[in-house]
Every structure is written in structure tokens, then in C-alpha cells.
C-alpha positions in Angstrom: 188.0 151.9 -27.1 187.9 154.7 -24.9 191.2 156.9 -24.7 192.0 160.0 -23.3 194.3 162.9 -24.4 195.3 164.0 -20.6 195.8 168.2 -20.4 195.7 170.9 -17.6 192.9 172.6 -16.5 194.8 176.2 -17.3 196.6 175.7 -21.0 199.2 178.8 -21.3 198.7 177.6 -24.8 196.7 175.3 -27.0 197.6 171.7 -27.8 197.7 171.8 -31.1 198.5 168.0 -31.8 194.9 167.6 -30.8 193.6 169.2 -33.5 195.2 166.5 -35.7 195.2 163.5 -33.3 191.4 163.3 -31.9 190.2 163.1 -35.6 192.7 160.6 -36.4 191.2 158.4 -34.0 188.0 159.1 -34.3 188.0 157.9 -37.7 189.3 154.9 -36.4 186.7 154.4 -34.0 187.9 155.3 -30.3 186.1 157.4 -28.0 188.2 160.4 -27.0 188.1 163.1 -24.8 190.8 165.5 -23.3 190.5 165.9 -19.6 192.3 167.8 -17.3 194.7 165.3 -15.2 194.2 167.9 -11.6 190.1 167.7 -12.7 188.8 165.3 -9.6 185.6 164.9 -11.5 187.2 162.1 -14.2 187.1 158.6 -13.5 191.0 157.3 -14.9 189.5 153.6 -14.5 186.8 154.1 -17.9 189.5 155.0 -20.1 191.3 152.0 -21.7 194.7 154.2 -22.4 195.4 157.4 -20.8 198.2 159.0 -22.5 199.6 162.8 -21.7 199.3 165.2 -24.3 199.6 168.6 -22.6 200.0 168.3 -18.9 201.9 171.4 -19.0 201.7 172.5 -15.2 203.1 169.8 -13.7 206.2 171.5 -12.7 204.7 173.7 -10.5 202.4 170.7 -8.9 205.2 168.4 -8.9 204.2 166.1 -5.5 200.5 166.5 -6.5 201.6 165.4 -10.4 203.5 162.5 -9.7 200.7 161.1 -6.9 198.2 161.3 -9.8 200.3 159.4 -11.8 200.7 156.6 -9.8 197.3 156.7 -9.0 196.4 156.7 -12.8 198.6 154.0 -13.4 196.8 151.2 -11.1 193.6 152.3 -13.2 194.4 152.6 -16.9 196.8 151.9 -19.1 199.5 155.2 -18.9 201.7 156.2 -22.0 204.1 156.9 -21.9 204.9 154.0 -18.9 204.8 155.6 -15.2 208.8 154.6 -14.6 209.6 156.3 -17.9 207.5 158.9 -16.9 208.9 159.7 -13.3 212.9 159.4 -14.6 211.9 161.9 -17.2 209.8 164.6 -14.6 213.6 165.9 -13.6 216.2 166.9 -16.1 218.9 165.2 -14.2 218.5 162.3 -16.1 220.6 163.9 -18.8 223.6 162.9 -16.6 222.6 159.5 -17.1 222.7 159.7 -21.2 226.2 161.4 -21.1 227.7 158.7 -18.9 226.2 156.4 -21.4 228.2 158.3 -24.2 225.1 160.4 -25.7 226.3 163.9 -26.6 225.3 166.2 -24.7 225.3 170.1 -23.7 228.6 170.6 -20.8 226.2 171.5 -17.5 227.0 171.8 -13.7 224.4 170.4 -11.3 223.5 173.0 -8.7 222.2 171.9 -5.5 220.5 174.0 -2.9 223.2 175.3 -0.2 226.2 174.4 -2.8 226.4 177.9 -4.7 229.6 179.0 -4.1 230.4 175.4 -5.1 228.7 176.0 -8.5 230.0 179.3 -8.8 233.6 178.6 -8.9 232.9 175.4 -11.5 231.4 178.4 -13.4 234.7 180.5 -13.0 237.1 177.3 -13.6 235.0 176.3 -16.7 235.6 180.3 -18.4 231.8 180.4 -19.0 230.8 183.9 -19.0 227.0 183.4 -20.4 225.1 181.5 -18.8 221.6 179.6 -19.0 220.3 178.5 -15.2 217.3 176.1 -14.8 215.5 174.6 -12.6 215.9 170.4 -13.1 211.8 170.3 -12.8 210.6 172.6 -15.5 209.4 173.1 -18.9 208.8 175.5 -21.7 211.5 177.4 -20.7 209.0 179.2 -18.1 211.7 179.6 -15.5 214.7 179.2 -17.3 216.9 182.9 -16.7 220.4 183.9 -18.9 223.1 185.6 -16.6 226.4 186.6 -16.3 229.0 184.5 -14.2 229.8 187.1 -12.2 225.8 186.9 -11.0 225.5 183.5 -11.0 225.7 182.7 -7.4 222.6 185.1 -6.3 221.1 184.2 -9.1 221.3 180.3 -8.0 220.4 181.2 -4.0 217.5 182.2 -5.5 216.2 179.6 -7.0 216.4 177.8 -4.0 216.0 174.3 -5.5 217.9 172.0 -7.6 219.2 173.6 -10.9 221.1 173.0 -14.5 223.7 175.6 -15.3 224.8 176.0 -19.2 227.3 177.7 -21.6 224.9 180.4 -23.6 224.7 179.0 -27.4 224.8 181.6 -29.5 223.9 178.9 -32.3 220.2 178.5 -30.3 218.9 182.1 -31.0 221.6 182.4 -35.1 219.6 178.7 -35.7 217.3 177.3 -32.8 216.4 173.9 -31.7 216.0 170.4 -34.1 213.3 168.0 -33.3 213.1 164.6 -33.9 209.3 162.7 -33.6 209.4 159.0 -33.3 206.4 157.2 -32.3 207.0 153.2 -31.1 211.0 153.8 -32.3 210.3 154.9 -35.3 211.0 158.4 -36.7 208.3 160.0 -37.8 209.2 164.0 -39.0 211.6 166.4 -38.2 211.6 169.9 -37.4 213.5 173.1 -37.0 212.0 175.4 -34.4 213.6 179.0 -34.8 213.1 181.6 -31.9 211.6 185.5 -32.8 214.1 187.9 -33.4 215.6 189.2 -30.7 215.5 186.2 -28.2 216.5 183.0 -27.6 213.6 181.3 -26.5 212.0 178.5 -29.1 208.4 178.2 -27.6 205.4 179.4 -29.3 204.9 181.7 -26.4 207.6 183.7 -26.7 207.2 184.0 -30.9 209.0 180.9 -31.9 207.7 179.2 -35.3 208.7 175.6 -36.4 209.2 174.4 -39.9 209.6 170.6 -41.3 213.1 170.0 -42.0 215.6 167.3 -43.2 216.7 164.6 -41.0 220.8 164.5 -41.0 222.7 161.7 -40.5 224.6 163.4 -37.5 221.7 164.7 -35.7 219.9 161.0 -36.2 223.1 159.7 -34.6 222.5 161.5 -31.6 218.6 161.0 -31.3 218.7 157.1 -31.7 221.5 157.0 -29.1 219.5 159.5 -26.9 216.5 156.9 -26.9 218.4 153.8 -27.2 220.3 154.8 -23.5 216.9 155.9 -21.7 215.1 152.6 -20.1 212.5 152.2 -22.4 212.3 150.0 -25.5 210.2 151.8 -28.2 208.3 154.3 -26.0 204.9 154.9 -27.7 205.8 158.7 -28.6 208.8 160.7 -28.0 210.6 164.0 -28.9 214.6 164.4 -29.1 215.4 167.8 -29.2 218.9 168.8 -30.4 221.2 171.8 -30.4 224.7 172.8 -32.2 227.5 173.3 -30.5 230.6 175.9 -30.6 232.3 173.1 -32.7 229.4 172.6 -34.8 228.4 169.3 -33.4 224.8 168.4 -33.0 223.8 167.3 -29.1 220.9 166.4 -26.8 219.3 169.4 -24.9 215.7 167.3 -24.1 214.7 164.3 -24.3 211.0 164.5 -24.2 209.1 161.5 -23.0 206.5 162.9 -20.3 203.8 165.8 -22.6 206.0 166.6 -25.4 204.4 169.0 -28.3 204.7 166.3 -31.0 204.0 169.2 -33.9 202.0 166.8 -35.7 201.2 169.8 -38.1 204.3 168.9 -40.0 203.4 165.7 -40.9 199.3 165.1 -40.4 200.1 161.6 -41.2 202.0 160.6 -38.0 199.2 161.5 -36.1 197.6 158.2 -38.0 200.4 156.3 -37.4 199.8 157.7 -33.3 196.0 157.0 -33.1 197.4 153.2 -34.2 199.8 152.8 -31.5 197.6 153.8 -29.2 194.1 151.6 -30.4 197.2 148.9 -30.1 198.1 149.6 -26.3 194.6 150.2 -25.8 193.9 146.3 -27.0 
């Protein structure tokens, strides 16, 4: 079997998980390697499974992305599947899990032209701290925390479709939860904190991660979370949860497309991956 890890051709970081999951199948006897999905060069065709590991550009080559994608997909097998793939590229399917009844963080949708609109939503909502987003992004690399009063220059510039959120004080006091599940099935859990000072969870700004226990609330959310999207069993995924002002737990990402799957906390899943995937593969 000949599978490959799919990156970018400029990591801002390392992909860790392949540390843990190109040995794993290795010693189960699949030929891996780890190309670059923008590198011209690589034939998708002699790969039996292509599934994306670290394509963590994408969201500044969106068009580009998504034609390689569908290119990809008449040539290999893709995992996750190209239609879960594409609903997943832009955060507005969030507003599909809430309408199905997953919890979920309070957000207004800005659109391009529409920020006075969003601006007095801010003011009638009583937010004061904000977090703005683009609805194509990831890693937080263009994510920006403002006050109300702001918020309409702020969302002119952006200049494309956006998220706006209540600040959680509970993000920076406790950070993010992650739930792994590979084929449906939960794998490990983990706390990622941010560094002192910030807000941010991502390695790059000085966040750390560290295994923790899987509560019944927070599993609530995560099985719901993946039991709306429009996918039975994907072959990986990441549910990412935060607490709210009232101390509930809900959805901030669901991460089907490149999630970091921090196999580091439990070396075993990536085992229990490198299976799945000699299994799509045949």
C-alpha cells in the first residue's frame, strides 16, 4: 500500500503526529511519504489513500486548495471524504450544528458590506470583548480581539466574510479541550492551555497540551458535534471544546480537514490510525 501524509511546502510548524504515525505504518507495511499538496511534481494517482495531515496554508490558497482537492479526489482515495472536506474549509458550518441543537459559542456572521449591520448586533448583544475571524482560517493566524466600540473598522477591514464572538475569559483562566476519535471512536483527550499572558492555544504562540480526562459533559457535546456533521464515522477527527460564562462546555471547531491529532498523548492511536487507513487503502 502506498499512502501519503499530504503537508505544505512552507510548515510554520512541524507536524508532529508524523513523527508517531509514519512509523506506525511502516511497521505495518505501507509505503509512506509526506508530500506537499501545492508540490506539482507528485503524481496523486500512485498513492492508494491520500489523507491530509498538515495542509496548513490552505486558507490563504483557498481557490487553488479546493481545485486540488477535487482534482485529488478523481485520483486516490481522499480522507477525510472531499464533501466533508469542502463543508468543513469554512467555519460557517458551525451554524449548521447549532440549528441541529449542538452547543455552541453565541457568534454573528459578518458579511462584507454589512458592518454597521454587525456592529449594532454587537451593541444589542452587550458584548464588549470581542474575538473577529475570518470563516476561512486556521491556527488562529488571523484571528484579532477588539473592543465593540472598534468593531466596525475592524470588520471593513477584513474585507471578507467573518465570525464575531464574546471574549472567554475561561480560554486564556483554562484553554481549549480536545477530543480525538478516529472511525467514531474516541481515542484521547487533551487539555491545551495558552502561555501566560495570552489567549492563544497554538504551539506558535507558547501553548502546551496535556492528556486529560474525558467528562461526561464535554463527551456530550463532541458525539453530538459529529453525529450532526454529514459524515458517518469520518476516518479522523478533532472536537475542540470551550467553557462558557455559565460553566457549560461547547463546540468552538470541529476539525475534519488537517487537524493536529496530538498523537503524542496517546502513541497508541496512531496504531489504531495507520489501521484505518491500510483499511481504506484496501
Amino acid at each position: 500500500m502506498r499512502i501519503a501524509l499530504v503537508t505544505c511546502e512552507r510548515p510554520i510548524e512541524r507536524d508532529d503526529d508524523l513523527d508517531f504515525l509514519i512509523p506506525a505504518l511502516t511497521r505495518a507495511g505501507a509505503e509512506v511519504e509526506a508530500p506537499g499538496w501545492s508540490d506539482g511534481r507528485v503524481d496523486w494517482s500512485s498513492f492508494d489513500v491520500t489523507m491530509l495531515s498538515s495542509t496548513w496554508d490552505y486558507h490563504e490558497r483557498e481557490e487553488e486548495f479546493r481545485a486540488w482537492l477535487r482534482s485529488t479526489a478523481a485520483v486516490t482515495r481522499l480522507h477525510n471524504p472531499l464533501p466533508v472536506v469542502e463543508w468543513n474549509l469554512d467555519k460557517r458550518y458551525l451554524r449548521e450544528l447549532e440549528a441541529a441543537g449542538v452547543p455552541t459559542i453565541p457568534t454573528i456572521w459578518g458579511e462584507p458590506g454589512a458592518e454597521a449591520a454587525a456592529a449594532e448586533e454587537i451593541a444589542d448583544r452587550g458584548w464588549d470583548d470581542l474575538i473577529v475571524k475570518p470563516v476561512v482560517d486556521l491556527g488562529a493566524r488571523n484571528l484579532v480581539r477588539v473592543g465593540a466600540g472598534v468593531a466596525e473598522e475592524m470588520l471593513a477591514r477584513f474585507g471578507t466574510a467573518t465570525m464575531i464572538q464574546p471574549y472567554l475569559p475561561s480560554v486564556a483562566a483554562d484553554g481549549e479541550v480536545s477530543h480525538v476519535y478516529v472511525e467514531g471512536e474516541l481515542t484521547h483527550a487533551l487539555r491545551k492551555r495558552a502561555a501566560r499572558g495570552d489567549f492563544r492555544i497554538q504551539p506558535q504562540y507558547g501553548g502546551v497540551h496535556e492528556a486529560t480526562p474525558a467528562t461526561a459533559e464535554a463527551t456530550e457535546v463532541a458525539v453530538a458535534a459529529l453525529t450532526a456533521a454529514p459524515v458517518d464515522r469520518p476516518l479522523y477527527a478533532r472536537v475542540d471544546l470551550v467553557t462558557l460564562d455559565d460553566g457549560s462546555s461547547a463546540l468552538i471547531e470541529l476539525e475534519l480537514i488537517e487537524p493536529a491529532l496530538y498523537l503524542d498523548v496517546e502513541p497508541q492511536s496512531a496504531d489504531r490510525l495507520a489501521r484505518a487507513l491500510l483499511a481504506a487503502a484496501a
